[in-house]
N, CA, C and O atoms as a GROMACS GRO file, in nm:
protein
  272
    1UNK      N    1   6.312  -0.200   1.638
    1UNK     CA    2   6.187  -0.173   1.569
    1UNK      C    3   6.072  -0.179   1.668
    1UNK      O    4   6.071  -0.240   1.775
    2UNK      N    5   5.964  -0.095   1.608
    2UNK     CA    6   5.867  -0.099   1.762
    2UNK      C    7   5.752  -0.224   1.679
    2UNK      O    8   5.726  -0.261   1.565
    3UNK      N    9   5.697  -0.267   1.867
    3UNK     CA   10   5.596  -0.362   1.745
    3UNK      C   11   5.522  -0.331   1.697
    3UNK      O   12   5.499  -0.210   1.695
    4UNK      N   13   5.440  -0.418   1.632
    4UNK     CA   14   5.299  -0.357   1.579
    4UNK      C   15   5.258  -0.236   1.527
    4UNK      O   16   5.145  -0.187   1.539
    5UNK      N   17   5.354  -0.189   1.467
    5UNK     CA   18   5.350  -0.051   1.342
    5UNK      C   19   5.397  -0.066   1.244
    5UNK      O   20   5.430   0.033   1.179
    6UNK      N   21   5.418  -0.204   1.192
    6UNK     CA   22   5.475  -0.268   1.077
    6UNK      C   23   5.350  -0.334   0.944
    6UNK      O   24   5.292  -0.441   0.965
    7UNK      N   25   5.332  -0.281   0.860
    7UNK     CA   26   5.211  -0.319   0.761
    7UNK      C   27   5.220  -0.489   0.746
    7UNK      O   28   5.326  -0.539   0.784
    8UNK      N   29   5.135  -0.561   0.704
    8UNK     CA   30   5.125  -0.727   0.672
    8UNK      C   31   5.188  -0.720   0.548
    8UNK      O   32   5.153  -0.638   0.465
    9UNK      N   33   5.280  -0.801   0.528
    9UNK     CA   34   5.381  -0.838   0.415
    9UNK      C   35   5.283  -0.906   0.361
    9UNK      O   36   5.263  -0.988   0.451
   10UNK      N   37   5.196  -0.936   0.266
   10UNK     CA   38   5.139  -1.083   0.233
   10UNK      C   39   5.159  -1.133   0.077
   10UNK      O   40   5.206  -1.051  -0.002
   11UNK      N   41   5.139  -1.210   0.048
   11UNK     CA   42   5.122  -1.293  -0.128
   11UNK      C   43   5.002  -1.176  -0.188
   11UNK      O   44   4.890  -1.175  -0.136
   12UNK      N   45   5.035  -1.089  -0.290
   12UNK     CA   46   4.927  -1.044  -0.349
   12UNK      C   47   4.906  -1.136  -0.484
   12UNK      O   48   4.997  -1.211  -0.520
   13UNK      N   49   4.772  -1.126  -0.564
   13UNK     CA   50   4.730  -1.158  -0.671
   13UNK      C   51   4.722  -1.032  -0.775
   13UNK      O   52   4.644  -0.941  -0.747
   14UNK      N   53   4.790  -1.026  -0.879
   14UNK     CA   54   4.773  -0.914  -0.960
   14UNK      C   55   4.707  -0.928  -1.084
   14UNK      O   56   4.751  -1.006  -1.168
   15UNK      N   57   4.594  -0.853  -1.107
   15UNK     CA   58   4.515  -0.874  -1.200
   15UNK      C   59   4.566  -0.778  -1.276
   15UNK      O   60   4.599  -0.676  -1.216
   16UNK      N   61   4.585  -0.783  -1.434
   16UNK     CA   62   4.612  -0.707  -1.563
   16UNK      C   63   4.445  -0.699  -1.659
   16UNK      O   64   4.356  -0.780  -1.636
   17UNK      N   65   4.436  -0.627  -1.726
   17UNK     CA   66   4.336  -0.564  -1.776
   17UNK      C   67   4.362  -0.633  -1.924
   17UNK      O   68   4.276  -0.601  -2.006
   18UNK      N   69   4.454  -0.715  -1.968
   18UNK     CA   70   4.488  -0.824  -2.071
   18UNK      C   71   4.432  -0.918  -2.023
   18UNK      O   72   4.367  -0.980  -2.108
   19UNK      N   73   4.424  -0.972  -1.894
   19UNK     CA   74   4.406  -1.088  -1.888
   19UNK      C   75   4.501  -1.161  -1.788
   19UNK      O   76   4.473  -1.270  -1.739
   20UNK      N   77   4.605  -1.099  -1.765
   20UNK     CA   78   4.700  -1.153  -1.770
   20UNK      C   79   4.722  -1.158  -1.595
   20UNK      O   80   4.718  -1.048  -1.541
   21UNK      N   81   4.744  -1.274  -1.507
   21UNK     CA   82   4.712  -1.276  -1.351
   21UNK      C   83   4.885  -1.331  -1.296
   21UNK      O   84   4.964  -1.389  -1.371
   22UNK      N   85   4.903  -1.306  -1.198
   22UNK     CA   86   5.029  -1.380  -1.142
   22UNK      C   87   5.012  -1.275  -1.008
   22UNK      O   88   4.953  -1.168  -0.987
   23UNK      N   89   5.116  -1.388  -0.916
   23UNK     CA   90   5.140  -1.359  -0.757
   23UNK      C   91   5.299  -1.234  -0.722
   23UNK      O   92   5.412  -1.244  -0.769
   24UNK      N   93   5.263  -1.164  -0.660
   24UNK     CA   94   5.358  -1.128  -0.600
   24UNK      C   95   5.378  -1.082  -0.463
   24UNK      O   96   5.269  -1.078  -0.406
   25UNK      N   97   5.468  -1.049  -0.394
   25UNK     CA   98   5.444  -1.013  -0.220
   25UNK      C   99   5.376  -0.833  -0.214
   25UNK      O  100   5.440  -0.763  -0.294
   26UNK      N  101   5.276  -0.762  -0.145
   26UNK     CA  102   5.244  -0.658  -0.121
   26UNK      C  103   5.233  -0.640  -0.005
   26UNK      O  104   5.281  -0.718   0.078
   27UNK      N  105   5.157  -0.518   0.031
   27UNK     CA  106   5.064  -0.504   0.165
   27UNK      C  107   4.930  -0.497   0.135
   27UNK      O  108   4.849  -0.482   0.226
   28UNK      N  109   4.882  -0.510  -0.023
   28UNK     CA  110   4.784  -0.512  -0.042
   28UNK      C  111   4.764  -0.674  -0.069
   28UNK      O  112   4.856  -0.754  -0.079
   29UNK      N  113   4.639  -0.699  -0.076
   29UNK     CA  114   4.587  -0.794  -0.109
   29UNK      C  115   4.556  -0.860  -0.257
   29UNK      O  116   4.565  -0.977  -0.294
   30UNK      N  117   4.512  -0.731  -0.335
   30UNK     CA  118   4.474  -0.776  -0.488
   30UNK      C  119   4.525  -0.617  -0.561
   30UNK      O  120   4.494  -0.507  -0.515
   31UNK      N  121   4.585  -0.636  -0.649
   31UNK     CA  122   4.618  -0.506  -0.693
   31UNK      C  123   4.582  -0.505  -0.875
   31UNK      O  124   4.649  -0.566  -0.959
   32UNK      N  125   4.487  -0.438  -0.898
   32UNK     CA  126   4.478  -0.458  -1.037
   32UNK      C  127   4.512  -0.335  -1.123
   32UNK      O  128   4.480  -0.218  -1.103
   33UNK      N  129   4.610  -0.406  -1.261
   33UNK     CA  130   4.686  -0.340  -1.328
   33UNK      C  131   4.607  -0.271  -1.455
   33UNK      O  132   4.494  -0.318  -1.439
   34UNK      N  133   4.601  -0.188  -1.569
   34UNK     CA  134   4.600  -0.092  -1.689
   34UNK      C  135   4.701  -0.180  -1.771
   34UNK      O  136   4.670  -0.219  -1.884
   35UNK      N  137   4.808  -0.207  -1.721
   35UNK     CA  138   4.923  -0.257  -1.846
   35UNK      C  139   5.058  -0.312  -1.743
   35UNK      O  140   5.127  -0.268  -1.650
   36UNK      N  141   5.044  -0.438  -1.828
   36UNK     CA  142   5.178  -0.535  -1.688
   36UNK      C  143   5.240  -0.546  -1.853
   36UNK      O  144   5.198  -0.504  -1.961
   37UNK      N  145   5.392  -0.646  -1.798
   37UNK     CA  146   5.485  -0.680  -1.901
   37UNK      C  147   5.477  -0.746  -1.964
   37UNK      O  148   5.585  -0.799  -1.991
   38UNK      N  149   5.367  -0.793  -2.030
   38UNK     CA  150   5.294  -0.908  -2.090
   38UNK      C  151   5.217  -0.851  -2.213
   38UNK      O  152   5.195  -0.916  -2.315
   39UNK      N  153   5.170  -0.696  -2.185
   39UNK     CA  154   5.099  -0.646  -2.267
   39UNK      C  155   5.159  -0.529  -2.306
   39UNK      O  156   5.113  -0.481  -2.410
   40UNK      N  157   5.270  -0.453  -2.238
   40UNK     CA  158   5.317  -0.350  -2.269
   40UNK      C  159   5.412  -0.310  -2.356
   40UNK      O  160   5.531  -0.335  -2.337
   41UNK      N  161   5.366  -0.240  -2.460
   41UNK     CA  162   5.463  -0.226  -2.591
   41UNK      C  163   5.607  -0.214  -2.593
   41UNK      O  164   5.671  -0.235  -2.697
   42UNK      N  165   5.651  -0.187  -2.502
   42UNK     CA  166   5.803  -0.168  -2.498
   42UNK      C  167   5.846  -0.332  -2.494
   42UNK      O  168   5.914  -0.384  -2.582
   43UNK      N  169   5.779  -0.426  -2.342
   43UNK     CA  170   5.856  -0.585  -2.362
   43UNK      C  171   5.800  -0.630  -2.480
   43UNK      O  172   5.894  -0.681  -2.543
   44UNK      N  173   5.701  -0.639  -2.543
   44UNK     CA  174   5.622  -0.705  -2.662
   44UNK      C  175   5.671  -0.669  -2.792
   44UNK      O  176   5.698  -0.755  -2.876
   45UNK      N  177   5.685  -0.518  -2.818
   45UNK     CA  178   5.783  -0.486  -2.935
   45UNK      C  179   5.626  -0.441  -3.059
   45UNK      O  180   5.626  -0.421  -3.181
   46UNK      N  181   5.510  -0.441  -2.955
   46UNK     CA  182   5.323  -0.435  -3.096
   46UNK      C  183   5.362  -0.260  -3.040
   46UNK      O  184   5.426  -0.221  -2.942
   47UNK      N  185   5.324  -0.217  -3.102
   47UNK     CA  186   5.273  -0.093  -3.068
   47UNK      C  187   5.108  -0.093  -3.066
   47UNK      O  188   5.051  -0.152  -3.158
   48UNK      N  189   5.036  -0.033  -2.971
   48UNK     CA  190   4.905  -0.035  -2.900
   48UNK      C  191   4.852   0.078  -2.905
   48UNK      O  192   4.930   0.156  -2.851
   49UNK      N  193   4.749   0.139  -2.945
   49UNK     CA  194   4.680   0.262  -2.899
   49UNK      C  195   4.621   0.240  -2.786
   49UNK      O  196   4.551   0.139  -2.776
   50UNK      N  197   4.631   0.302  -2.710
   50UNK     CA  198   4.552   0.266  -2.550
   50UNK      C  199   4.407   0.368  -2.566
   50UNK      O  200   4.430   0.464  -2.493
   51UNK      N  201   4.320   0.380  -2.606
   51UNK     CA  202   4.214   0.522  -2.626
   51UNK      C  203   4.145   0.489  -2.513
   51UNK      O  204   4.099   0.384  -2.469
   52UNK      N  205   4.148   0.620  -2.471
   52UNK     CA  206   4.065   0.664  -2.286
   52UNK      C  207   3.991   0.730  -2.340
   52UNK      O  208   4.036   0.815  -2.418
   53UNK      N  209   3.861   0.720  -2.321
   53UNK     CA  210   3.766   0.807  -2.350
   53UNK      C  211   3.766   0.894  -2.499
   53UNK      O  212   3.721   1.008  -2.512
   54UNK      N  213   3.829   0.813  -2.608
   54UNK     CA  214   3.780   0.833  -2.743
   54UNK      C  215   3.902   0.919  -2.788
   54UNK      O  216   3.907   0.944  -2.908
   55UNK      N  217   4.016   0.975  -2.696
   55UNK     CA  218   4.099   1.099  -2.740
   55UNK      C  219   4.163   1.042  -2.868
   55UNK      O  220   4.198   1.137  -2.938
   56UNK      N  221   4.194   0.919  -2.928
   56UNK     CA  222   4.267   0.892  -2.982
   56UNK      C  223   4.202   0.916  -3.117
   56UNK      O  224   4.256   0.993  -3.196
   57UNK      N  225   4.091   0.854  -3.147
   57UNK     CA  226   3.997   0.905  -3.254
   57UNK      C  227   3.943   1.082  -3.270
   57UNK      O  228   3.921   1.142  -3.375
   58UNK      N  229   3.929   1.146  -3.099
   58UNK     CA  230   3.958   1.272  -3.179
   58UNK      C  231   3.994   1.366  -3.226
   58UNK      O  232   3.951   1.471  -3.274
   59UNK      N  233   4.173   1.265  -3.187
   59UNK     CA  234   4.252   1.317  -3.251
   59UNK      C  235   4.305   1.321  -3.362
   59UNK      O  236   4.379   1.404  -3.414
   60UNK      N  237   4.242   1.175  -3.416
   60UNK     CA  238   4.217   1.175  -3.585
   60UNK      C  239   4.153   1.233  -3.714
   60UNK      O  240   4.183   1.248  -3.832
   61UNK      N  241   4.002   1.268  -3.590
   61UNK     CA  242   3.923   1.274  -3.679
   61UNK      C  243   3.989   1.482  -3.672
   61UNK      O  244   3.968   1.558  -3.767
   62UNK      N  245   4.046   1.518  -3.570
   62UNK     CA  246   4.075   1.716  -3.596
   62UNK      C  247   4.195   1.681  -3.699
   62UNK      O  248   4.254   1.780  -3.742
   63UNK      N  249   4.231   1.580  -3.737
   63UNK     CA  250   4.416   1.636  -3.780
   63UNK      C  251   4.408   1.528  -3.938
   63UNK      O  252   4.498   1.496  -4.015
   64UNK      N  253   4.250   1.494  -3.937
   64UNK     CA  254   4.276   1.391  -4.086
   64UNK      C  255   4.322   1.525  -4.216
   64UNK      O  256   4.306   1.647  -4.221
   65UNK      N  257   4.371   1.441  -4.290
   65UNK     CA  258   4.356   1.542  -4.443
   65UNK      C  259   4.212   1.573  -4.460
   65UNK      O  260   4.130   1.490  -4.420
   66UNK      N  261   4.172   1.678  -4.514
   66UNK     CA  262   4.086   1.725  -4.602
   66UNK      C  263   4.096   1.608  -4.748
   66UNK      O  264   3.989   1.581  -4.803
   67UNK      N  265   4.175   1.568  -4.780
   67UNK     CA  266   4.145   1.491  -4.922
   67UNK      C  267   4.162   1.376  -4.885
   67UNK      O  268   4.152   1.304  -4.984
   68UNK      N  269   4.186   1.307  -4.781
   68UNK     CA  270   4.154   1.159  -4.729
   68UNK      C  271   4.079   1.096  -4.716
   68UNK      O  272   4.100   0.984  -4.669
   0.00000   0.00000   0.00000
């Protein structure tokens, strides 16, 4: 291996957008998450609407009934 063309292995800190923090090894330093296994519907078993910029509502509000 040649030297010094090898990235820093180090302890990262991972921040989740739940809340939710814990360590793991990267090359980055702090890596922050959208959705870790703590919050994500598949390990949890909730189902979640995630709405980015409102799509989820307007997709309700084009596809409601007329008599709803």
């Amino acid at each position: 291996m040649k030297p010094e063309i090898h990235p820093v292995y180090a302890t990262a800190k991972v921040n989740c957008a739940c809340g939710n923090t814990f360590q793991t090894r990267s090359t980055q330093s702090e890596i922050r998450l959208d959705i870790c296994a703590a919050c994500h519907p598949f390990y949890t078993g909730k189902q979640k609407m995630i709405d980015t910029a409102g799509r989820v509502e307007r997709f309700r509000q084009k596809y409601a009934k007329a008599g709803a």
